[in-house]
matplotlib code that plots the C-alpha trace (Angstrom):
import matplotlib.pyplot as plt

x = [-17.4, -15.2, -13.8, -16.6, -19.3, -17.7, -18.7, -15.4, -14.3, -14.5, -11.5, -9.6, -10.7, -9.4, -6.8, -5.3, -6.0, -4.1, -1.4, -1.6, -1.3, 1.0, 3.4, 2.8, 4.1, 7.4, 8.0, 7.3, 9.2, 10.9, 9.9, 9.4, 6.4, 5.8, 6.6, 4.3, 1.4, 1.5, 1.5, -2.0, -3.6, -2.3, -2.9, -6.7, -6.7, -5.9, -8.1, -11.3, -12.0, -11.4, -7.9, -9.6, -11.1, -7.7, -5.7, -8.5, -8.3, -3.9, -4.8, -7.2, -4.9, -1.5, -3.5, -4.5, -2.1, -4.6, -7.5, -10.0, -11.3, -11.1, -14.5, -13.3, -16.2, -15.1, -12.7, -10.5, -9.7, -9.2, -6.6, -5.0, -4.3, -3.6, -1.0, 0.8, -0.9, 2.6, 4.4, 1.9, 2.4, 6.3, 5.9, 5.5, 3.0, 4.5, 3.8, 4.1, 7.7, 7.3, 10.8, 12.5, 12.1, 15.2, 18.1, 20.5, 24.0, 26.5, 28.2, 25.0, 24.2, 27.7, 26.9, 23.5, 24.6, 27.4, 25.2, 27.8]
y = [-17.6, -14.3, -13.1, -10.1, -13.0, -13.9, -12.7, -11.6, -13.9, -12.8, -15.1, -13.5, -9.5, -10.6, -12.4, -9.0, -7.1, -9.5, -9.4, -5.0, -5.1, -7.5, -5.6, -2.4, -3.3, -5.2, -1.4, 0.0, -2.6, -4.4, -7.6, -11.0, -12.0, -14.2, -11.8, -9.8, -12.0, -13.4, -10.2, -9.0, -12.7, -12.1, -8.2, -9.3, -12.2, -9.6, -6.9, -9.3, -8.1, -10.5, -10.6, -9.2, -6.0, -5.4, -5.7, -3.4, -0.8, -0.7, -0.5, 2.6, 4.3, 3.8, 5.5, 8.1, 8.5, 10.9, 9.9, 12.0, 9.1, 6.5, 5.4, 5.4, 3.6, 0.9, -1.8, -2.5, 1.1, 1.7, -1.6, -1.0, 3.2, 2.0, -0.9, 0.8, 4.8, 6.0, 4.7, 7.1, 9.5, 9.9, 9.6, 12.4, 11.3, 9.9, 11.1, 8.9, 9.7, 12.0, 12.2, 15.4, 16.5, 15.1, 17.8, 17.8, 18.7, 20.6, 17.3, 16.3, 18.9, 19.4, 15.2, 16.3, 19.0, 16.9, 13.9, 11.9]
z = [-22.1, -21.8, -18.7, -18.7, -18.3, -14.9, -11.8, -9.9, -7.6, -3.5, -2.6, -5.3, -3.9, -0.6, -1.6, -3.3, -0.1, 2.1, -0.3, -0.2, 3.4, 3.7, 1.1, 3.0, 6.2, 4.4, 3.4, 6.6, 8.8, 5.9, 7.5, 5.5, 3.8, 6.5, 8.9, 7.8, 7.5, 10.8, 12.1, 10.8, 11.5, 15.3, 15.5, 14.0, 16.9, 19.6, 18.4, 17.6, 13.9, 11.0, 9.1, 6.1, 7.8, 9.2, 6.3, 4.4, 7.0, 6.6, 2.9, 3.6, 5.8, 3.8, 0.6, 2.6, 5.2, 6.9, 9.2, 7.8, 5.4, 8.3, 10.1, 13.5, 14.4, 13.0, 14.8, 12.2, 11.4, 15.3, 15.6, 12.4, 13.4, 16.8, 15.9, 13.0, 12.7, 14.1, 11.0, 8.7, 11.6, 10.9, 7.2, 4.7, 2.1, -0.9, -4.1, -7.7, -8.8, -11.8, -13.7, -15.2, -18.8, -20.7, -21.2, -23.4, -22.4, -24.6, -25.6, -26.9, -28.6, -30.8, -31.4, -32.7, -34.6, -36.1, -37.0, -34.8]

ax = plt.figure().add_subplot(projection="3d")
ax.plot(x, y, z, "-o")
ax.set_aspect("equal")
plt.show()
């Protein structure tokens, strides 16, 4: 049986969004791991909405870092703006790190030029 055969595994979905969130708030309040963790599980707790809805929701809102793609019907969203929004609020978006052409200096050029 190959992988493509298999059904994807929900444990392993919300696994990977528990890890997310829990990675995005060690950047935001460079906290431990288990910092972190505890901090959704008792920010879910206090808010009544599962761990998994909150963690989703600071997935959502760290990607988009607007609230224009956030359902604020929805609890999760609500506890997850209200508990951690002002971190997104103070942050300029980040975008993927694109690196500058290569140049070559003047040294690098006479080596080329040599064959050195």
């Amino acid at each position: 049986m190959n992988n493509s055969d298999r059904s994807p595994d929900p444990r392993r979905a919300g696994a990977r969004i528990l890890d997310t969130a829990e990675g995005v708030l060690i950047a935001l309040r460079g906290c431990t791991l288990n910092q972190a963790f505890v901090e959704i599980v008792q920010t879910a707790k206090r808010h009544n909405v599962s761990t998994l809805s909150l963690a989703d929701a600071l997935v959502a809102i760290a990607q988009t870092q607007t609230s224009q793609n956030v359902d604020d019907a929805d609890a999760a969203f609500v506890a997850a703006r209200a508990t951690w929004g002002h971190f997104f609020d103070q942050t300029p978006p980040r975008r993927p790190a694109q690196l500058p052409p290569r140049q070559l200096h003047d040294e690098d050029e006479d080596e080329v030029a040599s064959g050195a």
